[in-house]
ZAMARGU-4260 file (C-alpha; in steps of 0.2 Angstrom, whole numbers, plus 5000, padded with zeros to 4 digits):
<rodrens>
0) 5369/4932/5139 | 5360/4943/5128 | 5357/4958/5143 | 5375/4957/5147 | 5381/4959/5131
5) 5369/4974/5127 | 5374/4981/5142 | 5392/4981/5140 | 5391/4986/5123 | 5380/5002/5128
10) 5391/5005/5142 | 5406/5007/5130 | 5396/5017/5117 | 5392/5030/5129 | 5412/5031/5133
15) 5413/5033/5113 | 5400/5046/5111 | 5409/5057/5126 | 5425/5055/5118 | 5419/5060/5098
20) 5412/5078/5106 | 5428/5090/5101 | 5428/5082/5085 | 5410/5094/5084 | 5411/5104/5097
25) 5430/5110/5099 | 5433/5125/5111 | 5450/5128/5102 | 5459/5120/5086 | 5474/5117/5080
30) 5480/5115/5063 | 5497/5107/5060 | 5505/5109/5044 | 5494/5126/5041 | 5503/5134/5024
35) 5501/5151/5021 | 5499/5146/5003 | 5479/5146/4996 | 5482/5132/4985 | 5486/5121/5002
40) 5473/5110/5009 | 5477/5117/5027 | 5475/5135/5020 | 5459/5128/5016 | 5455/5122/5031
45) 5460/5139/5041 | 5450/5146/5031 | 5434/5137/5034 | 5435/5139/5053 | 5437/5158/5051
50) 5424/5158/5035 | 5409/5149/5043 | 5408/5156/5060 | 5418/5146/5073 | 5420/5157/5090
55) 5433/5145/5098 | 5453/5147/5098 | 5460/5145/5080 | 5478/5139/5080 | 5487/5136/5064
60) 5505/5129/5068 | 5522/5129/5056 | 5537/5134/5065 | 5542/5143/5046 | 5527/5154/5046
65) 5521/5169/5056 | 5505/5177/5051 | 5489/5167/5043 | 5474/5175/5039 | 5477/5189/5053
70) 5479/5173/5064 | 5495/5170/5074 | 5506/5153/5069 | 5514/5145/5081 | 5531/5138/5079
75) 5526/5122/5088 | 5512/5114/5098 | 5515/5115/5114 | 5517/5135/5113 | 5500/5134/5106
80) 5490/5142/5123 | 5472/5134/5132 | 5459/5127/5125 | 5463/5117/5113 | 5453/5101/5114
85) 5457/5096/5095 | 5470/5095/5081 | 5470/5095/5064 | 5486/5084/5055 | 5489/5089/5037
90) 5506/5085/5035 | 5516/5071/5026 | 5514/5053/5033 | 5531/5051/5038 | 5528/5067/5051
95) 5514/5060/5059 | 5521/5049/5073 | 5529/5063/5078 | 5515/5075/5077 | 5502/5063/5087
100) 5515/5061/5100 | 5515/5082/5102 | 5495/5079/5103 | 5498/5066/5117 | 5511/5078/5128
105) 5500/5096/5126 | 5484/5083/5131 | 5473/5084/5116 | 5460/5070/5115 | 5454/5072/5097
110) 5464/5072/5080 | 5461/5073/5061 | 5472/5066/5051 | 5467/5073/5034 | 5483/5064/5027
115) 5485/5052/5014 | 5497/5036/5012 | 5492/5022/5025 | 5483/5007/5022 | 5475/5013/5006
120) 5494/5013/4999 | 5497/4995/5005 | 5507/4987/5020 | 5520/4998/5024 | 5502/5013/5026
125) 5496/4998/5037 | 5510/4997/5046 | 5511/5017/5051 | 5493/5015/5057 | 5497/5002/5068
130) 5510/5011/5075 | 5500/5027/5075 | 5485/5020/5086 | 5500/5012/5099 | 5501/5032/5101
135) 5483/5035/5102 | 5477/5021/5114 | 5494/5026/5125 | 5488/5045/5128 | 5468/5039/5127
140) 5466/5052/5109 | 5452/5048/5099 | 5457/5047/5078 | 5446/5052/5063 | 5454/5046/5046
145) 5468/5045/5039 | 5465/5052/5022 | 5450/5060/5025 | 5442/5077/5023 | 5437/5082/5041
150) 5422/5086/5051 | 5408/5103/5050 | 5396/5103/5064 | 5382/5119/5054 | 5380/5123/5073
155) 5396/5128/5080 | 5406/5133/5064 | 5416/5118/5070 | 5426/5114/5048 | 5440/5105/5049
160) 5437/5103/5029 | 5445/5110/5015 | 5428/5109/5005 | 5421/5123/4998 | 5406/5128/5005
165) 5396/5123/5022 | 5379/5119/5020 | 5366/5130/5031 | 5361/5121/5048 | 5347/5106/5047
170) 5341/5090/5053 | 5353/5079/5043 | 5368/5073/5053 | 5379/5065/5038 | 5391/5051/5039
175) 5405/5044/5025 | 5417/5035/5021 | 5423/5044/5004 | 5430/5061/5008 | 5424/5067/4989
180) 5408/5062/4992 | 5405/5075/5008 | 5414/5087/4993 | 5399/5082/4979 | 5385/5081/4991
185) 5389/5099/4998 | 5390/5107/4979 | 5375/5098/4977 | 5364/5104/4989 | 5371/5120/4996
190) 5360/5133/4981 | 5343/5121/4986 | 5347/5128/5008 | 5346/5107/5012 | 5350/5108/5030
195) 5363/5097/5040 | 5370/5099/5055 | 5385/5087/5054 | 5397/5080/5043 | 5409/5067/5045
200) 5421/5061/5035 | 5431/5045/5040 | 5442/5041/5028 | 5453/5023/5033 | 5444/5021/5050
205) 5459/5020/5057 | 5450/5023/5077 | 5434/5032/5075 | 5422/5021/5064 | 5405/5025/5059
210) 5395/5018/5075 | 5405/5028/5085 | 5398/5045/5075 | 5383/5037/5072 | 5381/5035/5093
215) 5386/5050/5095 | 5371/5057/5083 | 5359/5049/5093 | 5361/5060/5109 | 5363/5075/5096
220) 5346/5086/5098 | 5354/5097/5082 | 5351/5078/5072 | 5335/5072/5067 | 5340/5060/5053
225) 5354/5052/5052 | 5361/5049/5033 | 5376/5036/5028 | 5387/5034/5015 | 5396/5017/5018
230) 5408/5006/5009 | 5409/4994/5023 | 5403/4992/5042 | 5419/4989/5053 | 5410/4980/5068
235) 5391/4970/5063 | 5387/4965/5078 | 5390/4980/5088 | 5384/4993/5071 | 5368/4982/5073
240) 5367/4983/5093 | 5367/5003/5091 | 5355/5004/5076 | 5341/4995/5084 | 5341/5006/5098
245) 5344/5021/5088 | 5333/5017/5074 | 5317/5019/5086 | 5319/5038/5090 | 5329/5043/5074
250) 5329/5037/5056 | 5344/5030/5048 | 5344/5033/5031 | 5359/5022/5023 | 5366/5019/5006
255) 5378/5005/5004 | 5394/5005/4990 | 5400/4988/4984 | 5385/4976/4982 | 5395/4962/4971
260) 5393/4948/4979 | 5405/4937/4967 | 5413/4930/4983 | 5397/4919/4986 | 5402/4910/4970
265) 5414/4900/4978 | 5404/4892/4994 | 5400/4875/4996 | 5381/4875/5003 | 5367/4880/4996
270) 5365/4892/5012 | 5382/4901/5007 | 5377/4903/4989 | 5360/4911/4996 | 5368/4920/5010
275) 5381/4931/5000 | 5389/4947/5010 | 5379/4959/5002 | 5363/4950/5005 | 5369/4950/5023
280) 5368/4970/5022 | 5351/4969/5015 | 5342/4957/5027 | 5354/4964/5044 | 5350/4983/5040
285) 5332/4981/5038 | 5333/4970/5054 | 5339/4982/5062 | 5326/4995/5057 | 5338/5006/5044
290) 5332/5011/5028 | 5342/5007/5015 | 5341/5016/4999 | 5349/5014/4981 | 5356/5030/4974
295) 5364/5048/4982 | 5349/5054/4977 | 5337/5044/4985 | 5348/5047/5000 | 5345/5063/5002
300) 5328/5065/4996 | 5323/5054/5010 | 5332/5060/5025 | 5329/5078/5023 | 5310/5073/5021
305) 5310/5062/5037 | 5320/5075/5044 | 5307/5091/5040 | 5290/5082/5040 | 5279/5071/5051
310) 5275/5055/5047 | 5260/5052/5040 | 5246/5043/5050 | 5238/5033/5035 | 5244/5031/5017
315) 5230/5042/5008 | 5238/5056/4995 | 5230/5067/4987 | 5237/5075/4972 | 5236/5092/4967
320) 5242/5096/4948 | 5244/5109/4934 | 5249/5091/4922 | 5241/5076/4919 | 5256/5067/4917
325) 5265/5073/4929 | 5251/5066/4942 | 5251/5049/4933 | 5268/5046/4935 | 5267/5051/4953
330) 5251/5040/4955 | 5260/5026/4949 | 5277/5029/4959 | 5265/5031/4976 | 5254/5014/4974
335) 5270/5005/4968 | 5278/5010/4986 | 5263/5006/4997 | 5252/5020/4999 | 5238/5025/4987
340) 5227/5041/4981 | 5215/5045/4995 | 5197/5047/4991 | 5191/5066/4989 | 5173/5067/4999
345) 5161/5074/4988 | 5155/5092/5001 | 5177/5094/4998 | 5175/5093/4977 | 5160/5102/4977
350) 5168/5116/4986 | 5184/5115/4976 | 5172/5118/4960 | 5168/5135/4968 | 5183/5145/4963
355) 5193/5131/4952 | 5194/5133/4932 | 5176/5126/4928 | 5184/5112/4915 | 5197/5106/4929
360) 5197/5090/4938 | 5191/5091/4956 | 5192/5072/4962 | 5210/5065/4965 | 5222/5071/4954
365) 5214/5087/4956 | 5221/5094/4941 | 5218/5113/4941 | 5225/5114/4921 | 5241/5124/4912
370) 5235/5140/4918 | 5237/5137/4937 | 5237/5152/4947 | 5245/5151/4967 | 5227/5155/4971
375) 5223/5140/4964 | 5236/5130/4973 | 5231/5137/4991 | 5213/5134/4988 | 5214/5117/4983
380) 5228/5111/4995 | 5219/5121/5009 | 5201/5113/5007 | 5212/5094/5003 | 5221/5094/5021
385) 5204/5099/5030 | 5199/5083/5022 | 5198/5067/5036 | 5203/5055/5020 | 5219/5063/5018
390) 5234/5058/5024 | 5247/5068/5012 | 5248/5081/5003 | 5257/5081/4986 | 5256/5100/4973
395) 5264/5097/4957 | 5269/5110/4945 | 5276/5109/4929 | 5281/5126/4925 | 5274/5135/4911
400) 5276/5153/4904 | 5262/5161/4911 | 5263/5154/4928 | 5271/5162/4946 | 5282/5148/4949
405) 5288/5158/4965 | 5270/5163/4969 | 5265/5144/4968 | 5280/5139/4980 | 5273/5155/4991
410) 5257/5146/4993 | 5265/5128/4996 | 5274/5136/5010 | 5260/5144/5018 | 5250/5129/5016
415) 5264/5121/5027 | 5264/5132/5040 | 5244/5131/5041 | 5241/5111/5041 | 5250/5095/5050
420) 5247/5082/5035 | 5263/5075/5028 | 5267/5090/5013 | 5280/5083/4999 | 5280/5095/4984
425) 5288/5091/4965 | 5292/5106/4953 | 5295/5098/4938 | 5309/5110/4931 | 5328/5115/4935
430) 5329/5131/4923 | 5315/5141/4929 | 5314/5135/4947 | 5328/5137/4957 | 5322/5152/4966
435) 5309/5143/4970 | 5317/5126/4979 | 5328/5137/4988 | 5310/5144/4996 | 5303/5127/4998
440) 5319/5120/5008 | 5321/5136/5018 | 5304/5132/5025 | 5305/5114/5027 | 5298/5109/5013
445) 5304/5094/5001 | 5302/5099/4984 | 5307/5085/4970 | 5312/5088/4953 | 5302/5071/4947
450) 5284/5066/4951 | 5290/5048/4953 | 5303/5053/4966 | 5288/5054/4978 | 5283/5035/4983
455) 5301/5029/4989 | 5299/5043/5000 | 5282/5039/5007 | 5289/5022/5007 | 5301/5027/5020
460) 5290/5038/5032 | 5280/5019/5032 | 5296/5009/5036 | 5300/5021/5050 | 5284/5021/5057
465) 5285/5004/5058 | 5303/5003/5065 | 5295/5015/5081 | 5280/5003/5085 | 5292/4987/5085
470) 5295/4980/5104 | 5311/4984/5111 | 5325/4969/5108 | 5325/4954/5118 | 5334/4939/5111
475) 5326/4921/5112 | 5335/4913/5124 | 5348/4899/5123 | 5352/4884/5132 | 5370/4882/5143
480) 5382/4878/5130 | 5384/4859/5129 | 5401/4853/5134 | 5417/4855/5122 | 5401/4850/5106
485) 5414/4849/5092 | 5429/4842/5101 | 5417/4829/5108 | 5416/4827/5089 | 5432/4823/5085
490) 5432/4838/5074 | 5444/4847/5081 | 5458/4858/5071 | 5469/4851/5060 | 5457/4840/5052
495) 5445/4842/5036 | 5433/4855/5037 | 5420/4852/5026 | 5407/4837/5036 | 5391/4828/5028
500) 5376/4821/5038 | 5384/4810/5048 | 5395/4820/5058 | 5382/4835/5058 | 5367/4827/5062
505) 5377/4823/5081 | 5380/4842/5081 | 5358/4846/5079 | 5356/4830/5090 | 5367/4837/5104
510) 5354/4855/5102 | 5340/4843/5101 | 5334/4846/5084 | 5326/4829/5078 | 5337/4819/5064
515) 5325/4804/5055 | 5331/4788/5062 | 5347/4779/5055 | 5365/4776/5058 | 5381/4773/5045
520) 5387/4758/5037 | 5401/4752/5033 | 5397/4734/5025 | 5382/4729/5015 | 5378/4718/5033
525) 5379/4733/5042 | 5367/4741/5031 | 5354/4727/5034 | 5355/4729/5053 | 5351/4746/5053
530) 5337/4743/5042 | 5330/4731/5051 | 5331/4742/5069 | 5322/4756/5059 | 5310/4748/5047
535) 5309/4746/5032 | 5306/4757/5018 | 5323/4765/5020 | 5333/4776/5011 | 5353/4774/5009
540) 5365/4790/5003 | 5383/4790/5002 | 5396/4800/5014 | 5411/4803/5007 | 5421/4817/5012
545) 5422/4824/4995 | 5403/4825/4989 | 5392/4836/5000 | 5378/4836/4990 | 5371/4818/4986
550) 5358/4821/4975 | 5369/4830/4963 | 5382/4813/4963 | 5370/4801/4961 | 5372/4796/4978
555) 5353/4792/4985 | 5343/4777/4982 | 5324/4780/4989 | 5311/4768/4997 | 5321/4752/4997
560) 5307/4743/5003 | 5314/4724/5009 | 5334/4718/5013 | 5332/4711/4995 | 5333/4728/4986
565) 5344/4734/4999 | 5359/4723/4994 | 5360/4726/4977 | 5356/4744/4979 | 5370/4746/4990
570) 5382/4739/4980 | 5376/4747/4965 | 5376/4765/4977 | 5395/4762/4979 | 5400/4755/4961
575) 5390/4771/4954 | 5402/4784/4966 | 5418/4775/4964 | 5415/4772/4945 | 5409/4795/4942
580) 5421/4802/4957 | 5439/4793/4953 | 5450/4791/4968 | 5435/4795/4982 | 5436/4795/4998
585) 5422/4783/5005 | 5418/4782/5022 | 5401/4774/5021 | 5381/4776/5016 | 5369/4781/5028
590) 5354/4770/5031 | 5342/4779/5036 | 5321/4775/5039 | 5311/4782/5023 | 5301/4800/5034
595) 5283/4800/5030 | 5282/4816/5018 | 5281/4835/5024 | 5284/4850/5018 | 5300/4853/5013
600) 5311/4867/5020 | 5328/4873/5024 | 5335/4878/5037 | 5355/4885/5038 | 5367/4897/5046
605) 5382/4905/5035 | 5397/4917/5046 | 5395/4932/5040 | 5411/4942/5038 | 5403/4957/5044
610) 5387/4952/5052 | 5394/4936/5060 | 5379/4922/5060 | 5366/4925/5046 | 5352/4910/5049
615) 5341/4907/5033 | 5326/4901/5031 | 5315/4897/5016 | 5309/4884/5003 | 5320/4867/5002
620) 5322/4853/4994 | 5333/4850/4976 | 5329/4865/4969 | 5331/4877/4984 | 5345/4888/4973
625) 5334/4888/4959 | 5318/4895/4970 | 5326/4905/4981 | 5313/4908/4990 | 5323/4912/5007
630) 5324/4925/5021 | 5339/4928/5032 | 5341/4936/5049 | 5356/4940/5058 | 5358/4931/5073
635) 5355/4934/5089 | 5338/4934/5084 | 5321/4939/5094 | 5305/4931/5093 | 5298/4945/5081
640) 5313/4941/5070 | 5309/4922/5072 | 5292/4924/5065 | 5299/4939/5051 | 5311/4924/5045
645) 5296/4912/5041 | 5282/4926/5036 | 5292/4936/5023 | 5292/4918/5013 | 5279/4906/5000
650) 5287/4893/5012 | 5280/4902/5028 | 5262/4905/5019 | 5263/4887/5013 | 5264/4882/5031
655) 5250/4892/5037 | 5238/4881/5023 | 5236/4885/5007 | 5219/4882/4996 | 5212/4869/5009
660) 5230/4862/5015 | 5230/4857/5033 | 5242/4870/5044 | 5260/4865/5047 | 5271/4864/5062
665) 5275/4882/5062 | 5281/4882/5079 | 5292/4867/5078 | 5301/4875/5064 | 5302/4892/5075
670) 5311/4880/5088 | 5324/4874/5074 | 5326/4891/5069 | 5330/4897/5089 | 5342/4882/5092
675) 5352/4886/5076 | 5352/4903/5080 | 5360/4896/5099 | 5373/4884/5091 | 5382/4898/5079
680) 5382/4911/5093 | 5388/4897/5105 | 5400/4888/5090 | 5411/4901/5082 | 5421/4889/5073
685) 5406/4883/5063 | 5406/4893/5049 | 5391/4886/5038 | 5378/4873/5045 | 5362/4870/5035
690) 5347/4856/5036 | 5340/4854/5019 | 5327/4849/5018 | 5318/4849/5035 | 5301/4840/5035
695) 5289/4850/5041 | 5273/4839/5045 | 5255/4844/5051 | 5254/4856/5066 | 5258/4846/5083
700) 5267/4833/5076 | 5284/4841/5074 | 5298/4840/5061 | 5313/4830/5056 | 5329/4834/5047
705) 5333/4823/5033 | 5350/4830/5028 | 5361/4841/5035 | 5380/4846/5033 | 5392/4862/5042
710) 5409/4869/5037 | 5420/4872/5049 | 5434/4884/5051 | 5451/4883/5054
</rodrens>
């Protein structure tokens, strides 16, 4: 199922990637709704394609305009002569109907629609998407936006913006769903020489979404790195699909907008409450081997470093310093990430003592003083990357008056060019050093303006590194569905959705995931029999539609121990929930033979909106929401991600033996972990399913659900 899937899935992302090319790569553009007035987004626009250097066919088109920019305008598109492979829409929305249908007839494939007013303005915007894409899927054109900014490609001079500026050409391929944000990060970073080599704004979505780009980036050789700005994935599944492929050759550097989760507030299970949307980001991003980062900044930082410099082969820095504090502060921000200051061999400190300031520090930081001279800085770096104990290189300068800011970022360059150890630089400073990062990023050098900017960074060469030695994807197989499981159930639409232990515990049975031995009563006799077929101790707990969780009800009574006690105690069980839960719906108690004790875990499922299945795994027991101690993976899931799911946890270590403990059943719990992950990829109407706890006993002797409940769709 899995191999199928994958294939299909790559098969269309291929057809996608061919189809996003004259969004980057036009031979000819057309812009519809080009003004001859400046102030105009499409005179903007023009403007840009003639600015930055695109050799292809530039077509502006107004039928009330004759000249723009030296450039002919056309009356109407289909006068507009061959190639043209793409068009750019900045009209009125009510014109655009039109205006794609003249796409369609003169046969071009790819559109911009810069244009605002569809689905952002409410269901009426909605509406005219719909009606646009009709168009598009009829004449097979691919759609970037609405109410976006456009496309650059650095390589082509392909700038279907209206921004000002284009930053130079680079490694970074950039992907967002906020126009303005392409507009910020290009002032930001066009005086620092930052390379890209695309930009892509996507506005609404309305066709072209960011996997489709992101797919196309990967068969780019002009991207190295691929950075995304994103408010919210349109497809999980499929954005998780590419990204585990893609994530092994290129890094994805991603910075996600909108991390409330206050919808998780509402869920019924404990797993929904831990399994909030944007903990699905977290867990199914770094599943997927993308690095998620916090701020624009870090975005940045890290991407054009993965993008410039190798990864390092260990995790030893060394330092190299005109400030104390300045080398602390980076000190701490490396160890905090990961890595750690390399150890300096003592021939390599003895032969930085031979031209170094005598009072100067020569073991690691090596900290050549305020008086720094770039001498200084290509002697120390030059004798620290001949060094076997180091990994990275990291020269810090706070500027001072009498130092050669620009001779010190000379030095750092040369150094560069001479070494392969991983370089990252910081120049403390924004007055006095401009010149100077402009130098450093022509040449491929990172520079920082803070020391403690440096460890995230390292952090992220580790996480790719890492991401590049994982096996390729296999999913853990599943077994044939079992026949019709819920309508076997009787839980077919129409009915309540919410289901307690005794309807669930069929649902794990029928995927063979052991239940401790019991039944449901109805009566107090009823309740005796099934004690006596199980055996006494037993525990009793109350099902009632309305109380999911029976701890919190008072519904339990534990190790009832002879039919004596289990008489009163069931008759006090129901008195207690009738008397605290006023008109309740009683369907039973649950009689069920008292499990020797395990280790208590929890294992659950919660639909992702997004992501689809999220399975979670972690501590259990009453106070699983206080703890939260748990780790969640989205389904499918491989065997790595199986063992991730427990490892990444105090319950997995627990189960391994802690201070003398005897192991657990770790691969029991794996075997829960797998069917789960089946059942919600198999059952899309189950929307939460959760055993809590599962007793894990001592290795080879298995596990057993104690309690268990799902939610159902409608």
């Amino acid at each position: 199922m899995g191999i199928l899937r994958y294939n299909f899935i790559h098969s269309l992302g291929e057809k996608m990637t061919s189809s996003i090319e004259p969004f980057f790569k036009a031979k000819g553009v057309a812009i519809l709704g080009a003004s001859t007035n400046p102030k105009k987004l499409s005179y903007g626009v023009v403007e840009n394609l003639i600015t930055y250097g695109f050799t292809g066919g530039i077509y502006p088109v107004n039928p009330n305009a004759n000249e723009l920019l030296g450039l002919k305008v056309y009356p109407q598109l289909a006068e507009v002569p061959d190639p043209v492979d793409l068009a750019v829409v900045v009209l009125p929305s009510n014109l655009i109907l039109d205006m794609l249908e003249a796409c369609g007839q003169r046969g071009i494939k790819a559109v911009v629609i810069i244009t605002g007013g569809f689905k952002e303005v409410g269901e009426s915007g909605a509406r005219l998407e719909e009606e646009a894409m009709k168009i598009a899927r009829h004449y097979g054109m691919r759609i970037i936006g609405p109410n976006c900014v456009g496309t650059m490609d650095m390589n082509t001079g392909v700038n279907t913006t209206f921004i000002k500026g284009m930053p130079v050409p680079g490694p970074i391929g950039f992907i967002s769903q906020s126009g303005a944000i392409c507009g910020g990060v290009v002032d930001l970073i066009i005086d620092t020489h930052i390379g890209f080599s695309h930009f892509a704004s996507l506005g609404n979505e309305m066709d072209v979404n960011e996997t489709d780009v992101m797919e196309y980036m990967e068969h780019d050789p002009n991207v190295k790195v691929i950075a995304m700005y994103i408010e919210g994935i349109t497809n999980g599944p499929r954005f998780l699909e590419a990204a585990r492929r893609i994530s092994r050759k290129k890094p994805i550097v991603f910075l996600k907008a909108g991390r409330n989760d206050a919808g998780a507030k509402a869920v019924s299970s404990h797993t929904g409450s831990l399994a909030g949307s944007y903990a699905a980001y977290q867990a199914a991003l770094a599943q997927a081997g993308v690095i998620e980062v916090d701020t624009i900044a870090e975005l940045f930082a890290i991407a054009w470093a993965l993008g410039t410099q190798q990864s390092p082969a260990r995790r030893n820095v060394a330092l190299a310093t005109n400030a104390g504090g300045a080398a602390a502060l980076a000190a701490d921000s490396i160890d905090k990430n990961g890595f750690k200051l390399a150890s300096i061999p003592v021939e390599v400190q003895k032969n930085l003592r031979t031209k170094l300031n005598p009072a100067a520090q020569v073991s690691n930081p090596v900290d050549m003083l305020g008086s720094v001279s770039p001498d200084d800085y290509r002697w120390s770096l030059s004798n620290l990357a001949e060094a076997e104990t180091v990994d990275v290189l990291v020269p810090i300068l706070v500027p001072q008056a009498l130092v050669d800011t620009k001779g010190v970022a000379q030095a750092w360059i040369d150094i560069s060019k001479s070494t392969n150890k991983t370089l990252l630089t910081c120049l403390m400073g924004l007055h006095s050093t401009s010149e100077a990062v402009r130098m450093l990023n022509e040449n491929g050098v990172p520079v920082y303006v803070y020391p403690d900017q440096v460890g995230p960074v390292l952090k992220a060469f580790q996480m790719f590194k890492d991401v590049q030695e994982r096996d390729e994807f296999r999913e853990v197989a599943c077994p044939v569905k079992p026949r019709t499981l819920l309508d076997d159930l009787q839980l077919s639409k129409g009915q309540r959705l919410a289901f307690g232990e005794f309807e669930t515990r069929e649902v794990l049975e029928a995927y063979a995931i052991a239940n401790v031995p019991g039944g449901m009563a109805k009566s107090n006799g009823e309740a005796l029999k099934i004690a006596d077929e199980v055996g006494y101790p037993v525990v009793i707990k109350i099902v009632a539609e309305s109380i999911l969780h029976k701890s919190d009800a008072g519904g339990i009574r534990l190790n009832i121990q002879n039919a004596e006690k289990l008489r009163i105690d069931y008759d006090e069980l129901i008195s207690h929930i009738e008397m605290n839960n006023p008109g309740v719906k009683i369907n039973g108690v649950m009689v069920e033979k008292m499990a020797e004790k395990g280790q208590e875990v929890i294992v659950g499922m919660r639909r992702d909106a997004t992501f689809g299945p999220m399975i979670l795994f972690g501590m259990g027991g009453t106070l699983v929401e206080l703890v939260k101690d748990v780790n969640l993976k989205a389904a499918p899931l491989s065997e790595a991600d199986v063992d991730d799911l427990i490892n990444q946890t105090m319950a997995g270590k627990l189960l391994k033996g802690f201070r003398g403990s005897l192991p657990a059943d770790i691969e029991a719990v794996k075997d829960v972990i797998r069917k789960l992950s089946c059942l919600s990829l198999q059952n899309p109407s189950i929307q939460e399913i959760e055993i809590n706890p599962l007793f894990v006993y001592q290795a080879g002797k298995g596990v057993v659900s104690l309690d268990s409940r799902m939610i159902l769709s409608l």
